[in-house]
VMD Tcl script that draws the C-alpha trace (Angstrom):
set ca {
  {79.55 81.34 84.51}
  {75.97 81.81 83.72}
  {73.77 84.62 84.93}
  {71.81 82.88 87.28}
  {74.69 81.69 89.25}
  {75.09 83.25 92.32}
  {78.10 85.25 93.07}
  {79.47 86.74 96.42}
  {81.16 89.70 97.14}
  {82.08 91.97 100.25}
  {82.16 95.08 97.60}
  {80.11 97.95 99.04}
  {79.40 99.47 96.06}
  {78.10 96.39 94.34}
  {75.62 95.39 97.11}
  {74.46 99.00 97.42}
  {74.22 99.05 92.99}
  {72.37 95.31 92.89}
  {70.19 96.71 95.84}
  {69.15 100.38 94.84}
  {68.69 98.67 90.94}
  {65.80 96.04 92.35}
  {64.42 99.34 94.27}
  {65.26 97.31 97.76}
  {66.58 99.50 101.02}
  {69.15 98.33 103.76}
  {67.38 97.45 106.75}
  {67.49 94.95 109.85}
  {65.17 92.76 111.40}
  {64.37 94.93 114.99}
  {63.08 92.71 117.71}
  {63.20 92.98 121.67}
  {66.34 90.90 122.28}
  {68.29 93.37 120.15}
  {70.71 95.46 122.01}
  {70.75 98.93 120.43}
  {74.82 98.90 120.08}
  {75.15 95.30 118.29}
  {71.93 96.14 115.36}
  {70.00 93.39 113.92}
  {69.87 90.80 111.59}
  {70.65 92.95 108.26}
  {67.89 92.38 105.60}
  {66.71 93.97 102.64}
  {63.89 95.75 102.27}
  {62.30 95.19 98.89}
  {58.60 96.47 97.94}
  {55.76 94.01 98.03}
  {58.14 91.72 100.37}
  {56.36 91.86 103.83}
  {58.44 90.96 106.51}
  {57.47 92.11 110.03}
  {59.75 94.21 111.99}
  {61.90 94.93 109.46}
  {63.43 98.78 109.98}
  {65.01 100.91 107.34}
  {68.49 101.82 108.16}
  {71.42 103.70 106.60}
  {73.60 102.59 104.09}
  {76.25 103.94 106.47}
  {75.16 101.73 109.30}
  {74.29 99.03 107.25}
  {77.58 98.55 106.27}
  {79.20 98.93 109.69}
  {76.90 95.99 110.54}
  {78.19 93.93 107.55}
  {81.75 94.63 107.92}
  {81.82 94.25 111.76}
  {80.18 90.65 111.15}
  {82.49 89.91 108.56}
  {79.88 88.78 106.67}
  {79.98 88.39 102.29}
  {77.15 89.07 99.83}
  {75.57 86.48 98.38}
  {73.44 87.43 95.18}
  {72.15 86.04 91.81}
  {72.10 88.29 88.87}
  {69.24 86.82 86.69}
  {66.74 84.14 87.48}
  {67.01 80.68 85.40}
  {64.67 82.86 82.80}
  {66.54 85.65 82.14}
  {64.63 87.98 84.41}
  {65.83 90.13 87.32}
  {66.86 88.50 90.47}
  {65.62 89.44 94.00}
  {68.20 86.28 95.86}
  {70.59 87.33 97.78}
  {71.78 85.86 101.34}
  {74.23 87.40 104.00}
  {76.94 84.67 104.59}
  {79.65 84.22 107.08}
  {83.04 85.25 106.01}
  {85.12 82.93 107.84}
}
mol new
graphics top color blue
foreach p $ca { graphics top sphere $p radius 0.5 }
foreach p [lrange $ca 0 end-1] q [lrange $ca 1 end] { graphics top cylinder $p $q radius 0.2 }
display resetview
């Protein structure tokens, strides 16, 4: 498997690694129709990526969102180039 092929994973550890190493933060997107007990859409927060009402949350949090959702990591190591990799999607586990 090349590099740039994506991978997923449900590993905490690896999505909090892949995250912290591209300087990114958990977060979620916060908008009126959220309720506060169910959180948001989970996102990642990366520098120089403006998205609006995106809000920083725990790791702690952010992984009681992922795991209640059963949700998987979806990520790319390197781009085509060689270079580091910002893609990443949250997909459905089932």
């Amino acid at each position: 498997m090349a590099q740039s092929d994506s991978k997923t994973t449900k590993d905490h550890n690896t999505i909090k690694n892949w995250t912290e190493e591209r300087d990114g933060k958990p977060a979620v997107v916060e908008s009126a129709t959220n309720s506060s007990e169910g959180g948001g859409l989970l996102r990642i927060n990366f520098p120089g990526y403006a998205e609006d009402n995106l809000k920083n949350i725990s790791w702690e949090e952010f992984f009681r969102i992922f795991d209640e959702n059963d949700l998987q990591f979806l990520y790319q190591e390197k781009t085509k180039d060689g270079g580091e990799s910002k893609f990443f999607k949250f997909v459905s586990d089932n």
